[in-house]
N, C-alpha and C positions, 0 to 999 in steps of 0.2 A: 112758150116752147120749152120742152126737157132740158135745152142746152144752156139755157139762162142760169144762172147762181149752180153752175150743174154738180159742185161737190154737196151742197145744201139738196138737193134734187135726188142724188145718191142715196143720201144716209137717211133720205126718209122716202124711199122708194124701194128698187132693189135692192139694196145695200143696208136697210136696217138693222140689220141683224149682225153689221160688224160698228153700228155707232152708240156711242157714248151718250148722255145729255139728256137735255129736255130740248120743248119747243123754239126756246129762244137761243140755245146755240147747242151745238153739235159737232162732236169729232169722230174720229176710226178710232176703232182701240191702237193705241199706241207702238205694239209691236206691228201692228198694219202698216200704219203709217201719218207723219203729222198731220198732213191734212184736214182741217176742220171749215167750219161756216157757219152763220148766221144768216136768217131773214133775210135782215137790211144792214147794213154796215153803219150802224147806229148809234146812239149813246147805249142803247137798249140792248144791243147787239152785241156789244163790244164790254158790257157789263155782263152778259150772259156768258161769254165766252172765259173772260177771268176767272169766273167763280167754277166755270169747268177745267179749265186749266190746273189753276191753282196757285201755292205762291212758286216763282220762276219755272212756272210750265213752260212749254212753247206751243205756238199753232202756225201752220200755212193755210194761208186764205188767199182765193181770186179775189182781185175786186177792179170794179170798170175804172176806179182812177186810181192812179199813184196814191201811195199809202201819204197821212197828213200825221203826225206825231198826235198822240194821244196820250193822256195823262196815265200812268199807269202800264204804259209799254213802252219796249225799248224796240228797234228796227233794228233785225239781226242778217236780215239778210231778206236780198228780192230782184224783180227783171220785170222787164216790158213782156207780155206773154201772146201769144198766138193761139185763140183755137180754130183749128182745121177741122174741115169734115169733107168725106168724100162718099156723094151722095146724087153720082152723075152716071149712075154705073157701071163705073171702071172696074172692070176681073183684072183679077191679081194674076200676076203670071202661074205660069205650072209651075210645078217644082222643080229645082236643078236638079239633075242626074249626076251632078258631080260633090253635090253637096249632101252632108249625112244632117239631117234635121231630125232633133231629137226634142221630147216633151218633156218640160221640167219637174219636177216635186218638191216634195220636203225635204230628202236626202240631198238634193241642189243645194239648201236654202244657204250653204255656208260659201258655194263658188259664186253662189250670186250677189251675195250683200261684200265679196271683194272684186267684182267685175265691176259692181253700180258705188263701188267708194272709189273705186279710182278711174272710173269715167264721169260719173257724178251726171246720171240724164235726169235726176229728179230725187227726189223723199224715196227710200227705198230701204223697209223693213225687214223683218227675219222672217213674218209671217205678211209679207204683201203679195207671194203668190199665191197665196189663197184667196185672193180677188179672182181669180180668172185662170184662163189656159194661157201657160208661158213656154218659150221653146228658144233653145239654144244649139248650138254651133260647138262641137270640142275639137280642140289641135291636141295630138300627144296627150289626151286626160283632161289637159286645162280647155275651161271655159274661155272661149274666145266672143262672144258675141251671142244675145240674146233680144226677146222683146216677149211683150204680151200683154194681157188685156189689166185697166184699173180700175178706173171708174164706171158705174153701170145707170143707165137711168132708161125709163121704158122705150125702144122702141132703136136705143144707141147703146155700143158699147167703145172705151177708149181704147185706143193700138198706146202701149205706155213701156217706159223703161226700157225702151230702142239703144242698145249700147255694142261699140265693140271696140275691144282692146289695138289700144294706140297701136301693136305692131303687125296688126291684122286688116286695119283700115284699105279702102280701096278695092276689095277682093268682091263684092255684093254681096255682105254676110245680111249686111241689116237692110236691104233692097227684098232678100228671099224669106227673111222670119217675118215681114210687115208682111208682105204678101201670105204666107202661112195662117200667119194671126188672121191678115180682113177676110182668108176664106172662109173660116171657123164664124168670125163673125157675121157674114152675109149667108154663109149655110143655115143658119135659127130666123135670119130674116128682119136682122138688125143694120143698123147702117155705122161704119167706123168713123169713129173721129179722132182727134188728137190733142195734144198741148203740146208747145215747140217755143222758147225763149226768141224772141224777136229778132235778134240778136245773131242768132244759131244760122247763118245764110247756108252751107254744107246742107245742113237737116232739112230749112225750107224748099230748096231746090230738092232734096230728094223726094218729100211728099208731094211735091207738084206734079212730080214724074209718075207719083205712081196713084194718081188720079185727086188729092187732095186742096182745097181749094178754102179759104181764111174764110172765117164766118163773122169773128169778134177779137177784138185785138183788146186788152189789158194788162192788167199786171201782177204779176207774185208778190207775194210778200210773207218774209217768216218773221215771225214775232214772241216776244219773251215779255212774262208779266212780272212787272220790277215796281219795286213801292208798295208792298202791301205792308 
């Protein structure tokens, strides 16, 4: 299935054309975002990923078990991870009348990389809305709340970088951008999924509301190449 190793499934699928590497490991160009993968999570894998790194690169990689220390990386940071998909099909509500939803671009790229640093919903670069269609929420000019699509593999697209400012929480900003986002993505004929920290109970309860349902449960992990 697409959804298996799905950053690996990305960057050599739809998404080629934002990754780095050869066959034996693979990342996004960096101002994208960290995000990387291999194969198999291997000696082979994990040797592939170094030599694309570099010396004290970094990469974030899924993997089905808890990260094991490896010669040659240091564990910088990671979490038990959830992917959802919703593929039961649940329509996203209409749009609120009371709410002004608007589409992101490049001229965003500077309210959004200070929305996703001090809400922190994931890896979030200068150029990662150019993965997809992104759409936010403004109070008074400021960015209050955003989401929109990341990862692509045939047939799925991700609902990603779901955020909204600590004094805006409560209101259904990121209930009506998911829903935005999965109309976009079920208008081409694709089906949403997500990623959500295990952890995150707020988050999971809200994707269950709005039709999303666990497919594979693992784990994050970011990683620094130290010892060369």
């Amino acid at each position: 299935m697409h959804l298996e190793n799905v950053i690996w499934k990305a960057l050599t699928t739809r998404q080629s054309h934002f990754a780095e590497g050869s066959n034996g490991a693979r990342r996004f160009i960096r101002e994208v975002t960290l995000l990387s993968a291999f194969p198999e999570p291997n000696d082979e894998g994990y040797k592939a990923l170094a030599r694309l790194v570099g010396p004290n690169g970094t990469a974030g990689v899924f993997l089905n078990k808890p990260y094991q220390q490896r010669s040659g990386w240091e564990f910088i940071a990671g979490a038990a991870l959830t992917q959802m998909i919703s593929e039961n099909g649940h329509k996203p509500t209409a749009p609120r009348s009371d709410l002004r939803i608007i589409e992101l671009g490049d001229k965003d790229s500077p309210d959004m990389l200070e929305l996703t640093t001090l809400t922190k919903p994931g890896p979030f670069g200068p150029r990662t809305h150019e993965l997809g269609y992104y759409f936010g929420i403004r109070d008074q000019g400021k960015l209050v709340a955003m989401a929109g699509e990341r990862l692509k593999v045939p047939g799925y697209t991700e609902v990603s970088a779901v955020c909204t400012h600590p004094d805006h929480l409560g209101k259904g900003y990121a209930a009506a951008l998911m829903s935005e986002v999965m109309r976009g993505i079920r208008e081409r004929g694709e089906t949403p999924f997500l990623h959500v920290r295990s952890d995150n109970a707020r988050a999971v309860s809200l994707y269950k509301r709005l039709g999303f349902q666990t497919r594979w449960q693992g784990h994050y992990a970011v990683l620094r190449r130290v010892g060369f």
